[in-house]
Phi, psi and omega in degrees: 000113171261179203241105171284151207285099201227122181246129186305125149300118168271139197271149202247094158297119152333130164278167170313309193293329217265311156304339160259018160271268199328342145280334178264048191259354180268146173260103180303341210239358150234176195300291170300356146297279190308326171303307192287334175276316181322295208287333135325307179283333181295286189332294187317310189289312196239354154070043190259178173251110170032274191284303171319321154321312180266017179252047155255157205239159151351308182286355175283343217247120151272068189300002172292302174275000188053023171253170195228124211225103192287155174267131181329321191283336179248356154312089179013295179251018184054012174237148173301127171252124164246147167227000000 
């Protein structure tokens, strides 16, 4: 029986000071600063993946409840996420 080798990757965390260079590193006062900062902060808040981020549409985002619900289809794991 062989056993396979599987080695734990250590995940390398942002410090506090190092997360607030990297938000304010965008210029909130044009658009695409301000676009980059939104998804920053999404990325941050929901532990979302990239990409899920950027497939989501208007009809995912509930501003009634502030929540955001990625869809099975664009889901990692094919299951619908609300966050």
């Amino acid at each position: 029986m062989n056993s396979v080798k599987h080695t734990d990757t250590e995940i390398v965390v942002l410090s506090v000071e190092e997360l607030k260079a990297l938000l304010d590193a965008p210029d909130k006062r044009s658009y695409t600063g301000f676009r980059d900062y939104v998804l920053m902060t999404l990325l941050i808040d929901t532990m979302t993946r990239i990409n899920e981020a950027l497939s989501l549409k208007i009809s995912d985002i509930n501003f009634s409840n502030y929540t955001v619900t990625v869809r099975a289809s664009i889901a990692k794991n094919r299951k619908a996420q609300p966050l």
